[in-house]
Backbone bond lengths (Angstrom), bond angles and torsions (degrees), N, CA, C in turn:
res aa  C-N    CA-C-N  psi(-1)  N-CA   C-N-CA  omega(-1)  CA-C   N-CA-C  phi
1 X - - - 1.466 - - 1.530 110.95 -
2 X 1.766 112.68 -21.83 1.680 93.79 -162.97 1.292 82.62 -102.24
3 X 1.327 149.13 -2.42 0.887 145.77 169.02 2.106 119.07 -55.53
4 X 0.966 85.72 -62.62 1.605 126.92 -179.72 1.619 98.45 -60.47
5 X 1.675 133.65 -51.13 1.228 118.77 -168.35 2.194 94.61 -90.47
6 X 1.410 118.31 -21.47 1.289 105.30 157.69 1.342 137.38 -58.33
7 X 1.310 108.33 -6.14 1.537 119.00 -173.59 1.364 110.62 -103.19
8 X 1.486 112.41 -30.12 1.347 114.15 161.72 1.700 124.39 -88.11
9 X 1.462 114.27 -14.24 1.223 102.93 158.53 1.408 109.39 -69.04
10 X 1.454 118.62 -36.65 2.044 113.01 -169.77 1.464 92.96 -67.38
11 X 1.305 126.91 -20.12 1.586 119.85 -179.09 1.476 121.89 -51.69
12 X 1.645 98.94 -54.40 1.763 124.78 -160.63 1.561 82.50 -96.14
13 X 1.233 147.40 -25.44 1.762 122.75 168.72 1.786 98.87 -74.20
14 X 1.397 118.40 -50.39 1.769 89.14 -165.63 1.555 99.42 -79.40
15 X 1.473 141.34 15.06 1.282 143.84 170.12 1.897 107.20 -63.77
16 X 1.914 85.45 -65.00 1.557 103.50 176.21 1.232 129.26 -64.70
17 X 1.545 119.86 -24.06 1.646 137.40 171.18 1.717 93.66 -77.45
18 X 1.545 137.11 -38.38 1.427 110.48 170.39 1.620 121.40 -72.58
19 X 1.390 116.61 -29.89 1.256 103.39 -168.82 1.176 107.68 -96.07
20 X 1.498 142.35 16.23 1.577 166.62 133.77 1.666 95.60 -32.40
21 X 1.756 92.07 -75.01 1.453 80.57 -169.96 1.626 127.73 -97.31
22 X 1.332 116.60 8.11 1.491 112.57 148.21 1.410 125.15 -74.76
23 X 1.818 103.18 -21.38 1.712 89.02 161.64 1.825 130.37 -76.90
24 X 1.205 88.34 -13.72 1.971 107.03 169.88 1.656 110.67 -84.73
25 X 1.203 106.93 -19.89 1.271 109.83 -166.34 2.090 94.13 -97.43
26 X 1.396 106.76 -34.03 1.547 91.16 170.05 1.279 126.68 -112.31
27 X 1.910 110.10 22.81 1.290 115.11 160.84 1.489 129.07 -70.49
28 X 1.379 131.18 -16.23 0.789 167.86 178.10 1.639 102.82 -65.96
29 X 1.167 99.02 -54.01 1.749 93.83 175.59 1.329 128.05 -87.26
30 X 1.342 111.91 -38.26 1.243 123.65 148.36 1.891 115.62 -28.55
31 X 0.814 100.01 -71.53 1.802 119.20 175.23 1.733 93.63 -45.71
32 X 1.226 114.46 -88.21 1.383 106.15 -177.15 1.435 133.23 -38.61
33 X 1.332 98.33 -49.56 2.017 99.72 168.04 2.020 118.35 -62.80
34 X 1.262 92.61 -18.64 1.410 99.11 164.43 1.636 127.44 -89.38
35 X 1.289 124.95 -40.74 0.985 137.32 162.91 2.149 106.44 -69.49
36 X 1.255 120.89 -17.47 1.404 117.49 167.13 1.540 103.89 -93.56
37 X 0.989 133.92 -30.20 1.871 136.93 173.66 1.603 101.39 -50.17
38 X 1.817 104.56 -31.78 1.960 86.80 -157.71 1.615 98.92 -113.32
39 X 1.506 113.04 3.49 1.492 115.77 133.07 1.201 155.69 -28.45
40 X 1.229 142.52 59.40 1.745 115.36 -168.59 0.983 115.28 -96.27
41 X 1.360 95.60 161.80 1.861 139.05 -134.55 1.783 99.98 -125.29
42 X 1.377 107.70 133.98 1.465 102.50 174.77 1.667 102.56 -63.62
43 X 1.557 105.27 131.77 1.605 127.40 175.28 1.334 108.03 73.23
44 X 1.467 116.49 39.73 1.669 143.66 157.31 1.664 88.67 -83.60
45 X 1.520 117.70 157.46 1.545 119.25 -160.26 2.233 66.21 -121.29
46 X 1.163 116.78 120.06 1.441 84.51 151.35 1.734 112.79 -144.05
47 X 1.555 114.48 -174.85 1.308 98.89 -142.23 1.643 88.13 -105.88
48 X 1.282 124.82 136.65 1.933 108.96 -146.63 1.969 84.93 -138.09
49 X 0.980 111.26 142.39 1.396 145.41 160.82 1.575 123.14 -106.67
50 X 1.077 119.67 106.79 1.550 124.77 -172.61 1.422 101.60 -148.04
51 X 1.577 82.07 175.87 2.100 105.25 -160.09 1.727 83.07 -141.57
52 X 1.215 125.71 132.81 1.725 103.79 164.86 1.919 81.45 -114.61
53 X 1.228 110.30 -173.47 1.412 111.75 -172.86 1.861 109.15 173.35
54 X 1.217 102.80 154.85 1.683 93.45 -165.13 1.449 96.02 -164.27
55 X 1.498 97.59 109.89 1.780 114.36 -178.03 1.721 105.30 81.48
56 X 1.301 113.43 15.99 1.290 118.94 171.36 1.792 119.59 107.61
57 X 1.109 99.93 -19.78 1.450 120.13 -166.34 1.949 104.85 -110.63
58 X 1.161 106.14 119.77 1.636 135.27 -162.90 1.284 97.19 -70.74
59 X 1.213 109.74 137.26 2.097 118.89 -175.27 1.274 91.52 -125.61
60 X 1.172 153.68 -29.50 1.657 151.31 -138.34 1.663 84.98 178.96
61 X 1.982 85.16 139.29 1.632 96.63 135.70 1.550 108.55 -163.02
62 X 1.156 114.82 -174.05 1.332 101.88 172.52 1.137 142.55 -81.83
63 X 1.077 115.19 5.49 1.675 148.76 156.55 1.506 104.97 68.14
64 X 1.293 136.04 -138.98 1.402 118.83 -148.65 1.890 118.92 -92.85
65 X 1.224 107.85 4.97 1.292 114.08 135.70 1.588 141.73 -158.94
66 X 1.308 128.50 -149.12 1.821 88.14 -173.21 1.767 94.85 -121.78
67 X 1.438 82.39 149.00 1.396 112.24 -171.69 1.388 116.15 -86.42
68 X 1.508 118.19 145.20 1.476 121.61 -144.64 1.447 87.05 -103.87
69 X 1.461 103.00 151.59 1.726 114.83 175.55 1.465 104.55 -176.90
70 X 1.565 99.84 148.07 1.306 115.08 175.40 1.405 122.73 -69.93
71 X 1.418 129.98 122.82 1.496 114.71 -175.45 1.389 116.77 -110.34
72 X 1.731 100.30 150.40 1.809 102.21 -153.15 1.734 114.12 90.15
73 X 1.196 122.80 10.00 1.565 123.21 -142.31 1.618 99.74 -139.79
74 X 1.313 118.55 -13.50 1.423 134.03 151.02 1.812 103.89 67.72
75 X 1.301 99.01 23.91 1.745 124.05 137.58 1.166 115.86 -22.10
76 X 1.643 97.23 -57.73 1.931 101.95 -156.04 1.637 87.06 -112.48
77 X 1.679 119.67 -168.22 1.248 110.40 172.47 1.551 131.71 -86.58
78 X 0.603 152.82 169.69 1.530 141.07 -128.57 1.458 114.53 -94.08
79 X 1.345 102.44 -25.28 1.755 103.10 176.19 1.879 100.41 -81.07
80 X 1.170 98.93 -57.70 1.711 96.29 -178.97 1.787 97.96 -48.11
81 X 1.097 146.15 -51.35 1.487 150.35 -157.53 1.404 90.58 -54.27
82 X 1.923 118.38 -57.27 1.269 117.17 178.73 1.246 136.52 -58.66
83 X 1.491 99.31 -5.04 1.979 115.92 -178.03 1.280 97.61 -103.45
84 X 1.178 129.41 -3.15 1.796 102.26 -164.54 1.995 93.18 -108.15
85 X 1.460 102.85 -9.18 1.531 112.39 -175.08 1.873 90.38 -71.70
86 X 1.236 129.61 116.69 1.554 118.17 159.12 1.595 99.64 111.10
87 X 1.547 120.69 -11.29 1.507 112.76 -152.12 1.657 71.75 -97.01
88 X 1.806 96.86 163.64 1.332 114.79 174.19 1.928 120.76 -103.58
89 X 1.179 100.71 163.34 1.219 106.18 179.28 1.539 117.02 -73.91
90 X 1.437 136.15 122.90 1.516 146.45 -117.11 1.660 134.51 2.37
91 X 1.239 84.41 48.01 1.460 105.97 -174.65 1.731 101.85 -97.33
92 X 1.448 118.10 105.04 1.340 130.46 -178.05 1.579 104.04 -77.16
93 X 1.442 123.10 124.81 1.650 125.28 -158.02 2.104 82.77 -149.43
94 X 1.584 92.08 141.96 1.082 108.85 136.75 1.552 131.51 -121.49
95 X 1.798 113.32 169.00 1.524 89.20 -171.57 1.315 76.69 -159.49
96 X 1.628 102.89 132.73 2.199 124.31 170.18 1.572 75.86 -74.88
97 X 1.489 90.85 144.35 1.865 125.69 146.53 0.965 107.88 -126.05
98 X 1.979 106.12 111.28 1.302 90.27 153.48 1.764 152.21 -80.30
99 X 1.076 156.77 -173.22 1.403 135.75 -147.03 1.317 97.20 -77.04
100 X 1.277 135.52 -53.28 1.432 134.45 -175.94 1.527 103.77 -41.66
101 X 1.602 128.17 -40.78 1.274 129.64 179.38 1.339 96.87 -78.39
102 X 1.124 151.11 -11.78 1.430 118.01 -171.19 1.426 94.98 -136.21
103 X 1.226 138.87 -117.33 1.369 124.87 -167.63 1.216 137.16 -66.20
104 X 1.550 124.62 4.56 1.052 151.71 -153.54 1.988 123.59 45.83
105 X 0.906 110.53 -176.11 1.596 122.67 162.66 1.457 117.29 -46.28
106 X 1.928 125.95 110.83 1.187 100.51 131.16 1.210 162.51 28.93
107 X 1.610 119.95 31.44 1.952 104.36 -174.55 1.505 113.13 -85.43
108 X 1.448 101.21 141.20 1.295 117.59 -175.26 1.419 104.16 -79.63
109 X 1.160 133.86 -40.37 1.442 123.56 153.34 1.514 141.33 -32.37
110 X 1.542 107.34 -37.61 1.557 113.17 172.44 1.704 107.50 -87.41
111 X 1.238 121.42 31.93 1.674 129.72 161.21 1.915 92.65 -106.99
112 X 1.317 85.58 113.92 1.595 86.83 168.86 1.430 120.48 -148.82
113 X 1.349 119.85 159.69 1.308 138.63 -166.79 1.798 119.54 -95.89
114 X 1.371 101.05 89.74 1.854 115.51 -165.51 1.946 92.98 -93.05
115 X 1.401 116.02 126.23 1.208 127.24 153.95 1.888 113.56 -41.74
116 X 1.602 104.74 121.92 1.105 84.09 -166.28 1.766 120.25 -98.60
117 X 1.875 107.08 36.83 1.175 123.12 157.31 1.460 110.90 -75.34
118 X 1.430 137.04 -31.79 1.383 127.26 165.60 1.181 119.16 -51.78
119 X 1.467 130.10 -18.57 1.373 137.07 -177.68 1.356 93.82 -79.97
120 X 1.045 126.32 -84.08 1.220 129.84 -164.98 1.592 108.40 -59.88
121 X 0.985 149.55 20.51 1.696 154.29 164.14 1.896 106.44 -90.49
122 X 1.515 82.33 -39.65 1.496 95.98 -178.37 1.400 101.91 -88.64
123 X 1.424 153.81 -20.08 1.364 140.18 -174.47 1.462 109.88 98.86
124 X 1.488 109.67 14.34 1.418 99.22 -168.64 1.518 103.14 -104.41
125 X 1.320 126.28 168.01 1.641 134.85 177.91 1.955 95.47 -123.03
126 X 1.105 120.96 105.29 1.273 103.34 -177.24 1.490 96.64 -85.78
127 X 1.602 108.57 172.13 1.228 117.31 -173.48 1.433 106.56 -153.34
128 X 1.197 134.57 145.80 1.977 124.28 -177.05 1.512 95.92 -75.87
129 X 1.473 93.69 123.12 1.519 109.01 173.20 1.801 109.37 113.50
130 X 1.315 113.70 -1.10 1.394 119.54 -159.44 1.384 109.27 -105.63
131 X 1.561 111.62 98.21 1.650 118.22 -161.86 1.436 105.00 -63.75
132 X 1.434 126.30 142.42 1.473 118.67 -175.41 1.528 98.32 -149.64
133 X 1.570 125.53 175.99 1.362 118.25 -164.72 1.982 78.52 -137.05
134 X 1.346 110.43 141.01 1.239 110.27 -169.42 1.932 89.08 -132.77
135 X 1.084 133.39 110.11 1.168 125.10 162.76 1.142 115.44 77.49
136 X 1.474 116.12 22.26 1.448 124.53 169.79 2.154 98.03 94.53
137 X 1.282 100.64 -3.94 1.339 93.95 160.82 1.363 132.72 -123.12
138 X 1.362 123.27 168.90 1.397 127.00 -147.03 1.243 104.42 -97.49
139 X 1.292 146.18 121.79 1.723 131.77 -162.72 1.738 96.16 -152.98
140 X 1.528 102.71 159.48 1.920 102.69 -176.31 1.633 80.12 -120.88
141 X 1.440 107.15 151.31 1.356 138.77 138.44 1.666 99.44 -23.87
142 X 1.395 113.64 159.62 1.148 134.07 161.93 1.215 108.47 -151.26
143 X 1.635 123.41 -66.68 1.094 107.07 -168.93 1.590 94.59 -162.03
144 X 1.534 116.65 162.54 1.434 123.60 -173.61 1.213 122.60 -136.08
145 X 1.229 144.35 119.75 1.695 134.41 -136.25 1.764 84.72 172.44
146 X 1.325 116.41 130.37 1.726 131.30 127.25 1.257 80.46 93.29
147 X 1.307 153.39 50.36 1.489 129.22 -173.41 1.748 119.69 46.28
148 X 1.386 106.77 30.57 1.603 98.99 175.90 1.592 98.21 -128.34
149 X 0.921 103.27 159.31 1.811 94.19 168.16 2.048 79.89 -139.83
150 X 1.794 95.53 152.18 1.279 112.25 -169.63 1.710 85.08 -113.33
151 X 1.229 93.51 141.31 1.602 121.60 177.85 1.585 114.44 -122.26
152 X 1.166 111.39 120.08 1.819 114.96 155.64 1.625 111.72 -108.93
153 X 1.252 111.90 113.18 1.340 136.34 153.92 1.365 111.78 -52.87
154 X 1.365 127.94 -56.78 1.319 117.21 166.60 1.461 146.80 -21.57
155 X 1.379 133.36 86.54 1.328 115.30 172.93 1.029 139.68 -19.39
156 X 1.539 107.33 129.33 1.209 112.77 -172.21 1.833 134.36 -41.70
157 X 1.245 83.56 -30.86 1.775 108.36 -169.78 2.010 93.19 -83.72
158 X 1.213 114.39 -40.61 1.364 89.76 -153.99 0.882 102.98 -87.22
159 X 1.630 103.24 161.16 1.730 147.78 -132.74 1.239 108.09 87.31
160 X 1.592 124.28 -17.32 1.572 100.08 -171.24 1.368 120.98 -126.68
161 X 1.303 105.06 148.40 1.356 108.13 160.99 1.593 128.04 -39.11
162 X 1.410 112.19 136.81 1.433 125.38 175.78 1.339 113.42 -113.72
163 X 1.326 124.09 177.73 1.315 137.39 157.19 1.950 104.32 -163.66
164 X 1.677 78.57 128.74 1.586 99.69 177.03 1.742 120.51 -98.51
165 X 1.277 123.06 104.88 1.691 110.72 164.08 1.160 104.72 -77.08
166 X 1.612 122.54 139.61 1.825 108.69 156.24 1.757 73.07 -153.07
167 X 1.918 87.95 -177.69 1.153 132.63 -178.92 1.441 99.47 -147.09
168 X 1.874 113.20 137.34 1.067 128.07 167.41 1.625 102.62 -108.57
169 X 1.613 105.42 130.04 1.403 123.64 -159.16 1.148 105.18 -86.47
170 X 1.600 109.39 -54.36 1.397 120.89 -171.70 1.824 122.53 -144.71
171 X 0.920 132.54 138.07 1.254 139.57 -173.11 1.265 112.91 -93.06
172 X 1.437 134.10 125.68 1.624 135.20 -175.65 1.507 98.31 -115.46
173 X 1.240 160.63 135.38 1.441 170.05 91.59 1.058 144.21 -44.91
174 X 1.020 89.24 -71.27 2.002 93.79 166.69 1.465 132.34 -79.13
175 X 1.298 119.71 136.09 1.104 125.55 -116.06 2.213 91.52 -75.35
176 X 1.429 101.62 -25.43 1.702 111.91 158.02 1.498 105.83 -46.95
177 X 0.771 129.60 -71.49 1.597 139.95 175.37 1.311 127.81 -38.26
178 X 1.510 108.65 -38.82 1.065 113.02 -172.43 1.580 109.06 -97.08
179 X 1.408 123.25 -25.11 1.592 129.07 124.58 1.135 137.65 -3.57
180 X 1.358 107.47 -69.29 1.168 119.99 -161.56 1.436 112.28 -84.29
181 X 1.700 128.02 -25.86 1.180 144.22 -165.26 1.775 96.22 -106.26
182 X 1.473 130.98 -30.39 1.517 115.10 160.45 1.538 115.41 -62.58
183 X 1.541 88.73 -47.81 2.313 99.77 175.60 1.947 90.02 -42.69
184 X 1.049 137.52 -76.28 1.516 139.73 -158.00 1.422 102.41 -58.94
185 X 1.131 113.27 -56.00 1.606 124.24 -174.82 2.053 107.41 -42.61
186 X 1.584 103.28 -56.19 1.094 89.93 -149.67 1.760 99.49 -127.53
187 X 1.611 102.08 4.78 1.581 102.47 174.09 1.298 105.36 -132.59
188 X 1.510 134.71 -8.72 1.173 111.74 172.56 1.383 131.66 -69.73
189 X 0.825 121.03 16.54 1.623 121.87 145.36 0.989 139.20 -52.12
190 X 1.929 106.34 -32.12 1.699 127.04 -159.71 1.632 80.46 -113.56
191 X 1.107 142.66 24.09 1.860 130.51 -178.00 1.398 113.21 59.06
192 X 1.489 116.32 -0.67 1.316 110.13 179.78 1.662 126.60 -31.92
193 X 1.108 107.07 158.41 1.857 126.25 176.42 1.446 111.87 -136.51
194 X 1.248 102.94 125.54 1.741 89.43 169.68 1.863 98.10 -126.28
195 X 1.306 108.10 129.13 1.598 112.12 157.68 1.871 119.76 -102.05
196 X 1.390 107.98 135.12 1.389 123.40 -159.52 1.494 87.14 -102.73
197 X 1.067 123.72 119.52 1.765 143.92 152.53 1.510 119.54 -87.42
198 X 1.430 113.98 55.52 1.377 115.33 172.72 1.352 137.24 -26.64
199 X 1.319 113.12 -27.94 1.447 107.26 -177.19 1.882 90.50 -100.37
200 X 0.875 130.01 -19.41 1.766 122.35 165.92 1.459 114.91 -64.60
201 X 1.317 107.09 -42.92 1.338 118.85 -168.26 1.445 101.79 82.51
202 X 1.451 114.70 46.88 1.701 101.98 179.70 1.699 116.55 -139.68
203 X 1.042 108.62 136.57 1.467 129.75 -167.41 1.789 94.81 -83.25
204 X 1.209 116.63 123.43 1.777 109.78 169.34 1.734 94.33 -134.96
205 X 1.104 95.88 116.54 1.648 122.89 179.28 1.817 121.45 -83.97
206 X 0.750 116.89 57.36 1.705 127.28 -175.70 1.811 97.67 -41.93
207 X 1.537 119.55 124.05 1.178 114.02 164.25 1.567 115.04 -140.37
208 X 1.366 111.13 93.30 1.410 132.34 -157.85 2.000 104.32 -40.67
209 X 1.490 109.30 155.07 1.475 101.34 -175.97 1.331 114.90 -70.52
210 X 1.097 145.19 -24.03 1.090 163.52 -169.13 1.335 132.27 -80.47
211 X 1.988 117.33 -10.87 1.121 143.17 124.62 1.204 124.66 -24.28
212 X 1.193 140.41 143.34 1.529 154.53 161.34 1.243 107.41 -60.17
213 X 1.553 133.35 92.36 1.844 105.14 164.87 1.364 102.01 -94.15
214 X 1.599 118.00 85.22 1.702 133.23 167.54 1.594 98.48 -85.58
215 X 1.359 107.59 179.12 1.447 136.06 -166.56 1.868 94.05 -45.68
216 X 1.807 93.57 -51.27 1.300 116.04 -159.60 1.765 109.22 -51.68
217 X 1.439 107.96 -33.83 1.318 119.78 -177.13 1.640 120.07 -63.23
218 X 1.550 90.41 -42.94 1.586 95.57 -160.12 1.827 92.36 -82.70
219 X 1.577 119.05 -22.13 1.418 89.68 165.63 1.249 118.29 -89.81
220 X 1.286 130.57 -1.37 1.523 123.11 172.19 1.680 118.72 -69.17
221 X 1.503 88.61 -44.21 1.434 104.75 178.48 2.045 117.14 -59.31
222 X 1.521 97.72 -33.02 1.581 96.02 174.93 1.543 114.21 -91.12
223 X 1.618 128.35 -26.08 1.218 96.72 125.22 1.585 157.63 46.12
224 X 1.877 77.88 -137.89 1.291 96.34 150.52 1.718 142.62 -31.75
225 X 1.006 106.07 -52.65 1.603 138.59 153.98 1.716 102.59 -25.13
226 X 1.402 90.79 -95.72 1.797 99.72 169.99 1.023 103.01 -29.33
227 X 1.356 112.40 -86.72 1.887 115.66 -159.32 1.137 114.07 -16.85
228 X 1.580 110.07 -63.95 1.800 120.55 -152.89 1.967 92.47 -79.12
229 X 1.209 113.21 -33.01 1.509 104.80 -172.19 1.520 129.70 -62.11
230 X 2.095 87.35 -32.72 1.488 101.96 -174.95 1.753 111.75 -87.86
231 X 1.279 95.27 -27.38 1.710 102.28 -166.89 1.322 109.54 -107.69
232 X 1.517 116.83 -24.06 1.701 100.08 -177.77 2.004 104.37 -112.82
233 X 0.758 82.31 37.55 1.541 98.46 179.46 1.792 112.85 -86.07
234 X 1.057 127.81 148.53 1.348 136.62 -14.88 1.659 116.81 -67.35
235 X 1.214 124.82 -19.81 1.331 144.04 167.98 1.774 105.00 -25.76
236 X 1.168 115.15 -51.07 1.414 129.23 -169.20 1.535 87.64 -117.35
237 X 1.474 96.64 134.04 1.636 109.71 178.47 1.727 105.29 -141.91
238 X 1.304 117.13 -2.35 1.400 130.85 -175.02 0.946 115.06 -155.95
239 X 1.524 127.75 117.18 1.665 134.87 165.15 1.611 104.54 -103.79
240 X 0.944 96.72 99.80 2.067 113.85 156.93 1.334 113.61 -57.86
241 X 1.528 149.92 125.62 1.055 139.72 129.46 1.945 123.83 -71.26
242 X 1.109 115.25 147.39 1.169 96.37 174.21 1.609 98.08 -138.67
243 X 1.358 107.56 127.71 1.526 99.36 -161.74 2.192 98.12 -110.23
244 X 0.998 126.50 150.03 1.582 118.89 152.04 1.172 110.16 -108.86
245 X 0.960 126.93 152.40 1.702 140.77 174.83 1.681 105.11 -133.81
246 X 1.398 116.22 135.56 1.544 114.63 -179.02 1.204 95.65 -156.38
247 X 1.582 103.31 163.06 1.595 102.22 175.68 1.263 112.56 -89.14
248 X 1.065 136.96 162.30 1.752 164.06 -173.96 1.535 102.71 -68.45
């Protein structure tokens, strides 16, 4: 007998000495797939908080909460795009851009000389300093003399150096996730729902009748569109809208 219950104690010690070290042996991965989750990855959706700022003094931020974007995906401007690839989840980072990274160079070409009867066709009074959109583009006042008014197209920022603080809050990936946080981002306003059919590859977008479909919708809704086509792709191969309309 003492034979017999020693053989089953040596049983249940090399039992407990194996599953000792397969739990050491798959802590290790555990740890890593967790420490790679709070990583982002170019065409990670994640949810980003920033300040950009130049000579100390703040031009942009993300204002009262943080705004979703693809990283690596050249969303934001190109040096910040290159910080958010590798940055961690509440990990407070700053990062210099230099001008080539952020608004680029100065062209002396996009200063130009608009007749200043186009102003007035349109109702406008230009004035130096008076931001205006000329042809679907964005241009400042400079100056107004002889019937010409002088225009720079050029961004404001470029020539200069930037510097960005942010924090990335949260990380979205999977292609559910990354769903579910554009649906919030850019339709929860309208009550939207979206259900993901993985093995279809199809996005079905529920947008209750009782929603607004205003101006505001149909560009949120195209959007939307992009987003999931360009970034959650191949995963997503079909976005469904499904709209109701009823009377009042």
């Amino acid at each position: 007998m003492a034979k017999i219950e020693k053989a089953v104690q040596a049983e249940k010690i090399e039992k407990n000495e194996k599953t000792e070290k397969a739990e050491k042996a798959d802590k290790p991965i555990h740890d890593a797939a967790a420490k790679h989750s709070s990583v982002a990855e170019a065409g990670d959706f994640v949810a980003l908080e920033f300040t950009g700022k130049t000579n100390g003094k703040p031009f942009e931020s993300s204002g009262a909460k943080p705004v979703l974007v693809a990283a690596g995906k050249a969303q934001v401007v190109r040096g910040l795009d290159e910080a958010l690839v590798g940055a961690r989840v509440g990990e407070k980072r700053s990062v210099a851009i230099p001008k080539e990274k952020a608004f680029g160079e100065r062209n002396p070409e996009l200063v130009r000389l608009v007749p200043l009867q186009k102003f007035k066709e349109q109702g406008i009074s230009p004035a130096p300093g008076l931001v205006i959109d000329i042809d679907g583009a964005r241009a400042r006042v400079q100056s107004v003399s002889g019937g010409r008014v002088r225009v720079d197209f050029n961004h404001d920022l470029a020539g200069s150096e930037v510097e960005y603080d942010f924090e990335i809050k949260r990380i979205f990936r999977s292609p559910k996730d990354k769903l579910d946080a554009l649906t919030e981002d850019l339709l929860g306003q309208f009550e939207a729902k979206t259900v993901f059919d993985a093995v279809a590859g199809v996005a079905r977008v529920a947008v209750p009748a009782k929603a607004r479909k205003d101006s505001d919708f149909l560009v949120r809704k195209l959007r939307f569109i992009s987003n999931v086509l360009q970034f959650a792709a191949p995963e997503v191969k079909k976005v469904v809208f499904e709209e109701e309309y009823a009377l009042q």
